[in-house]
N, C-alpha and C positions, 0 to 999 in steps of 0.2 A: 825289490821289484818296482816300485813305486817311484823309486829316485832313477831307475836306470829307462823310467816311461817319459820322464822330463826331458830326456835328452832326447827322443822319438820326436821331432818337430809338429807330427800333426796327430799325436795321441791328446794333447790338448785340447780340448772344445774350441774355448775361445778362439787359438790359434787359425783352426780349419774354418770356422767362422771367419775369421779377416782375411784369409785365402780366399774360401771365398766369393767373398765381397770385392776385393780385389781383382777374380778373374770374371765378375759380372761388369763391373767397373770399363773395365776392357773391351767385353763383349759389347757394351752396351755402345761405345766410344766409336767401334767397328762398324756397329750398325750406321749411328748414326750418320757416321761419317760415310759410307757404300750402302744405302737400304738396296740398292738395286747395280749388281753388276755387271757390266758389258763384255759380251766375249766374241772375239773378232776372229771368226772363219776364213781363211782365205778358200776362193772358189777360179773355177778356170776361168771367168770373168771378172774377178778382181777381187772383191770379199763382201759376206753377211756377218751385218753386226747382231747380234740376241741379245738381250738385256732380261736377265731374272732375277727375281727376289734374293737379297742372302739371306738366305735359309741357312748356312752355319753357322755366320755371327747372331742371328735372332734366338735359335736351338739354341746356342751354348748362354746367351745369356736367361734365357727361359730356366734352362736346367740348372743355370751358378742359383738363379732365386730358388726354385724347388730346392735345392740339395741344403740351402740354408735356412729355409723353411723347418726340414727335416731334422735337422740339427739341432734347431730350435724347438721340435715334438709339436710341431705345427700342422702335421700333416699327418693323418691316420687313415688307417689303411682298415678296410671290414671286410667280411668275405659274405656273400651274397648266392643263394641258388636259384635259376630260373628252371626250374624242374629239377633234371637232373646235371646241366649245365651247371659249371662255377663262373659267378662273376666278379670283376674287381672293381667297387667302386672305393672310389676317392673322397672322402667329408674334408673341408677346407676348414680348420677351427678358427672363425675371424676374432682373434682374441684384441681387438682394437676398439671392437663396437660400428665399422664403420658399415654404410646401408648401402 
Protein backbone atom coordinates (compact mmCIF):
# COMPACT_ATOMS: atom_id res chain seq x y z
CA UNK A 1 0.00 0.00 0.00
CA UNK A 2 2.61 2.34 0.94
CA UNK A 3 4.75 1.84 -2.18
CA UNK A 4 1.68 2.01 -4.55
CA UNK A 5 0.91 5.82 -2.59
CA UNK A 6 4.50 7.02 -3.88
CA UNK A 7 3.47 6.82 -7.23
CA UNK A 8 0.06 8.95 -6.31
CA UNK A 9 1.86 12.40 -7.06
CA UNK A 10 0.12 14.39 -4.51
CA UNK A 11 -0.36 11.81 -1.74
CA UNK A 12 2.93 13.23 -0.65
CA UNK A 13 3.07 16.27 1.77
CA UNK A 14 5.76 17.86 0.67
CA UNK A 15 4.94 17.38 -2.92
CA UNK A 16 1.30 19.20 -2.53
CA UNK A 17 3.25 21.76 -0.55
CA UNK A 18 5.47 22.69 -3.75
CA UNK A 19 2.20 22.53 -5.85
CA UNK A 20 1.17 24.67 -4.04
CA UNK A 21 3.49 27.18 -3.70
CA UNK A 22 3.84 26.97 -7.22
CA UNK A 23 0.31 27.82 -8.00
CA UNK A 24 0.45 30.83 -5.34
CA UNK A 25 3.68 31.84 -7.30
CA UNK A 26 1.40 32.18 -10.32
CA UNK A 27 -1.41 33.76 -8.79
CA UNK A 28 0.57 36.08 -7.24
CA UNK A 29 2.66 37.02 -10.75
CA UNK A 30 -1.15 37.53 -12.13
CA UNK A 31 -2.05 39.79 -9.73
CA UNK A 32 0.70 41.65 -9.84
CA UNK A 33 0.94 41.90 -13.23
CA UNK A 34 -3.39 42.91 -13.75
CA UNK A 35 -4.49 44.17 -9.93
CA UNK A 36 -7.22 45.75 -11.97
CA UNK A 37 -8.89 44.53 -15.24
CA UNK A 38 -10.43 46.49 -18.15
CA UNK A 39 -13.41 45.23 -19.79
CA UNK A 40 -14.57 47.01 -23.02
CA UNK A 41 -18.38 47.13 -23.67
CA UNK A 42 -19.17 47.97 -26.92
CA UNK A 43 -22.48 50.35 -26.94
CA UNK A 44 -24.70 51.86 -29.75
CA UNK A 45 -22.34 54.96 -29.30
CA UNK A 46 -19.30 53.33 -29.54
CA UNK A 47 -18.04 51.66 -26.19
CA UNK A 48 -17.63 51.74 -22.13
CA UNK A 49 -14.55 50.86 -20.68
CA UNK A 50 -15.11 49.14 -16.52
CA UNK A 51 -12.07 48.51 -14.96
CA UNK A 52 -12.37 46.10 -11.68
CA UNK A 53 -10.35 44.49 -9.23
CA UNK A 54 -9.04 40.87 -10.16
CA UNK A 55 -10.68 39.24 -7.76
CA UNK A 56 -9.65 35.63 -9.17
CA UNK A 57 -6.00 36.16 -9.30
CA UNK A 58 -6.11 37.74 -5.67
CA UNK A 59 -8.80 34.62 -4.30
CA UNK A 60 -6.60 32.02 -5.79
CA UNK A 61 -3.55 33.39 -4.46
CA UNK A 62 -5.24 33.93 -0.92
CA UNK A 63 -6.46 30.37 -1.04
CA UNK A 64 -2.86 28.54 -2.67
CA UNK A 65 -1.48 30.49 1.08
CA UNK A 66 -4.45 29.05 3.20
CA UNK A 67 -4.46 25.58 1.78
CA UNK A 68 -0.54 25.46 2.54
CA UNK A 69 -1.09 26.86 5.74
CA UNK A 70 -3.46 23.98 6.27
CA UNK A 71 -1.01 21.47 5.14
CA UNK A 72 1.36 22.85 7.29
CA UNK A 73 -1.48 22.28 10.59
CA UNK A 74 -1.37 26.08 10.73
CA UNK A 75 -4.72 26.64 10.83
CA UNK A 76 -7.28 25.25 13.32
CA UNK A 77 -10.63 25.17 13.05
CA UNK A 78 -13.04 25.43 16.82
CA UNK A 79 -16.56 25.26 16.75
CA UNK A 80 -18.27 27.92 18.88
CA UNK A 81 -22.16 28.58 19.94
CA UNK A 82 -23.96 31.76 20.13
CA UNK A 83 -27.00 30.42 21.65
CA UNK A 84 -28.12 27.96 19.88
CA UNK A 85 -26.57 29.07 16.63
CA UNK A 86 -23.04 27.31 15.47
CA UNK A 87 -20.18 29.36 14.59
CA UNK A 88 -16.92 28.98 12.85
CA UNK A 89 -14.11 30.70 13.99
CA UNK A 90 -10.76 30.43 12.57
CA UNK A 91 -7.46 30.83 15.25
CA UNK A 92 -4.39 31.65 13.10
CA UNK A 93 -1.36 29.65 14.99
CA UNK A 94 1.43 32.44 14.45
CA UNK A 95 4.20 29.87 14.94
CA UNK A 96 6.96 32.50 13.74
CA UNK A 97 6.48 34.87 16.87
CA UNK A 98 5.85 37.79 14.60
CA UNK A 99 3.63 40.97 16.19
Amino acid sequence: MAAALRDVCYADKTRRILALDQMAESARQEYEARPWIEEVRPTKDGSITNEHFNEGAFGAFRGALDDIAKELGQRKDIKAFDGDQPLRLEFINDWQGAK
